[in-house]
N, C-alpha and C positions, 0 to 999 in steps of 0.2 A: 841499820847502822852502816855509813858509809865507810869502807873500811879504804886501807892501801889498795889492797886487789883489785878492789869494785871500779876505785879510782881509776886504777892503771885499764882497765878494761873498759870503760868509759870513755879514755882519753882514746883507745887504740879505733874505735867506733866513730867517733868526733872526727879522728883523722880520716875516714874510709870517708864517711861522710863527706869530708870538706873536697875529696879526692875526686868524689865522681862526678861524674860530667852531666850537666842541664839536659833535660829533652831538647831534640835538635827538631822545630820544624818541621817538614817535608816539604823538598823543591816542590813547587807547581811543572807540571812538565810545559816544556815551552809550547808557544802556540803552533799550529799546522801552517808549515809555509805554502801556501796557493801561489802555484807558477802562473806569470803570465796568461791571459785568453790570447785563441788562437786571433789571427787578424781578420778573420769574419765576423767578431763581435766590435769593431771597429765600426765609426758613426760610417751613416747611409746618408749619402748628398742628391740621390738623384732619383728620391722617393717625391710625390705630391706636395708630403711635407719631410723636415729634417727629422733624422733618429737620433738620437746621440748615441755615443758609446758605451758600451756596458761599462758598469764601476767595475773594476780590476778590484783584486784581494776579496770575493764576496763569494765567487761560487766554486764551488768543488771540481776537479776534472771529470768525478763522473757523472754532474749535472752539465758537460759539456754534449753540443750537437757534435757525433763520430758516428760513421761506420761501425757496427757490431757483427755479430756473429748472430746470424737470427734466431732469439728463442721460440719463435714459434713459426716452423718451416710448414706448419700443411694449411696455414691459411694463404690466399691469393695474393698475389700481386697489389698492392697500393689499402691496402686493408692496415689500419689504425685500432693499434691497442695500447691503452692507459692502464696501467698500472699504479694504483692511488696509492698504496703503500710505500713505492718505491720512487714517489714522483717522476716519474720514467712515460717518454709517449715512444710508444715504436712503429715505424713506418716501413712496411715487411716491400723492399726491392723485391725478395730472390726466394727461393729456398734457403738459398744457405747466408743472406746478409740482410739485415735493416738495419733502418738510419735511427739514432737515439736519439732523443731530447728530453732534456730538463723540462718539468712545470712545475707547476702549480696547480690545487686540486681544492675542490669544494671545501670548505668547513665542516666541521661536525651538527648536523642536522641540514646541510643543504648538499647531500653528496647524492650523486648519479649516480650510476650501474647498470648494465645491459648490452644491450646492441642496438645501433642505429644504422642510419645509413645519413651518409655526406651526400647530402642534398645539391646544397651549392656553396659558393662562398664569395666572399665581396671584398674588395680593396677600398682600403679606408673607408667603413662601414658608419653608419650611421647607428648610434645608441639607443633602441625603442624601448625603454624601461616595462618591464612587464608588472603587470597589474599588483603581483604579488610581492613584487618588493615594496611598490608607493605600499602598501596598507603596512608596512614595517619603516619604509623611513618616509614620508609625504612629502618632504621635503625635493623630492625628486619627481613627484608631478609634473614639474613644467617639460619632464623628456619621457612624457608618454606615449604610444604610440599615437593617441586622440593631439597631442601637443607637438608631433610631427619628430619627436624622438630629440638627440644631443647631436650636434655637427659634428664632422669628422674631423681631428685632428689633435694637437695637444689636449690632454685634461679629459680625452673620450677615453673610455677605460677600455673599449674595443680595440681598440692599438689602428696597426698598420692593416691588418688580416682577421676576417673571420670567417670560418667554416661553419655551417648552422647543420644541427644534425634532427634529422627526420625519424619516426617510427611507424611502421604504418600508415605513412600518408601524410601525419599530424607533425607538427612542427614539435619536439621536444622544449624547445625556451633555452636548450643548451647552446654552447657555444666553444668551440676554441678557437682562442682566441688571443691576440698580441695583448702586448702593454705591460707585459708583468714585470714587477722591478727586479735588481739582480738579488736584494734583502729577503724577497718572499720565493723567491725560485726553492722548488723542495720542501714545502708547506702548503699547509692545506688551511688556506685564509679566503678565499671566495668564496657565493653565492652559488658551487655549485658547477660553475663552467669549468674549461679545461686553461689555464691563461699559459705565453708560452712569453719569452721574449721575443720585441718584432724581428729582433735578423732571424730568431728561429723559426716565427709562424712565417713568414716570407719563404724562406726555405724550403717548409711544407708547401706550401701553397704551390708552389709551384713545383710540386713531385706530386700534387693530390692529384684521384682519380675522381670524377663523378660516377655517384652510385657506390663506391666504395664501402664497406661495413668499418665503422668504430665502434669498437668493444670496450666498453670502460668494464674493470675487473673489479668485482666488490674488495672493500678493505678489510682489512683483518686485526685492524688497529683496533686498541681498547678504545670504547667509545669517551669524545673528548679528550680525546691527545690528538695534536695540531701542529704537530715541530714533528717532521718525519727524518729531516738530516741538522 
């Protein structure tokens, strides 16, 4: 029975209701503003061929080339260590500093690990596609090493720089190496090499030691996760 009372407590309900306020959304937090690169990521005019400049707003400061504090002071002098998880190459100056860079690192099922040794390295390097990529894209056949490999310069994925790392005598197939765009810097999207930007592999290159050890560090990432920043 709808009575007076029931009414009047209905209507006092009606009005709390009509009273209280919508779910509000939640702001997105705004996006991360990326300062400036420093002016060594600036185009290079007076390479073989032209570099362009890095795209500005893409990479992180701490996927920037600095000065660090050396995390690993008891290895020698000019000794190169990757860290795949952290897309991080470090280049041990001192005991107490190496130089950092941004990469790029193998994908999930073509990833290194170990130690080698930096054999040599070559300016504006010549693309030999190794055997075992033609049998996954064929299409790359015509830059076999039998087809005298891909010429240097734009559109070679070996960039400006490449260091080839040795094990025992034997060539690894590894490489680090220029060319990497500022979009994959900090991902693990290659075939496995180490890729750097060319003002960074230039950089290297010319602080590399021959005979040096590069230690790439196994990853610790769940297998098939591929976006490390």
């Amino acid at each position: 029975m709808f009575t007076r009372r029931s009414f009047v407590a209905f209507g006092g309900m009606a009005g709390l209701a009509a009273c209280a306020k919508p779910p509000v959304a939640p702001i997105p937090p705004p996006a991360p503003v990326i300062p400036p690169l420093p002016a060594f990521y600036g185009a290079i005019t007076d390479e073989r061929f032209p570099i362009p400049a890095v795209r500005e707003g893409v990479i992180k400061p701490e996927l920037w080339r600095q000065e660090v504090a050396n995390p690993w002071p008891n290895y020698e002098r000019g000794t190169i260590i990757v860290d795949p998880d952290r897309a991080v190459l470090h280049f041990v100056e001192s005991p107490e500093t190496a130089m950092r860079y941004g990469v790029s690192v193998g994908a999930a099922g073509f990833e290194w690990k170990g130690t080698a040794r930096l054999q040599f390295w070559r300016d504006w390097p010549r693309w030999n596609v190794p055997e075992s990529m033609i049998a996954r894209r064929p299409e790359l056949e015509p830059y076999s090493v039998a087809n005298g490999g891909m010429d240097a310069g734009p559109g070679n994925p070996m960039g400006a720089r490449a260091l080839y790392l040795f094990k025992d005598g034997v060539d690894t197939l590894y490489r680090i190496h220029g060319d990497a765009s500022a979009l994959e810097l900090g991902k693990a999207v290659s075939s496995g090499c180490i890729r750097m930007l060319n003002q960074d592999v230039i950089d290297l290159n010319n602080r590399a030691i021959h005979g040096a050890s590069v230690i790439v560090l196994p990853s610790m990432m769940p297998e098939g996760l591929s976006g490390l920043y």
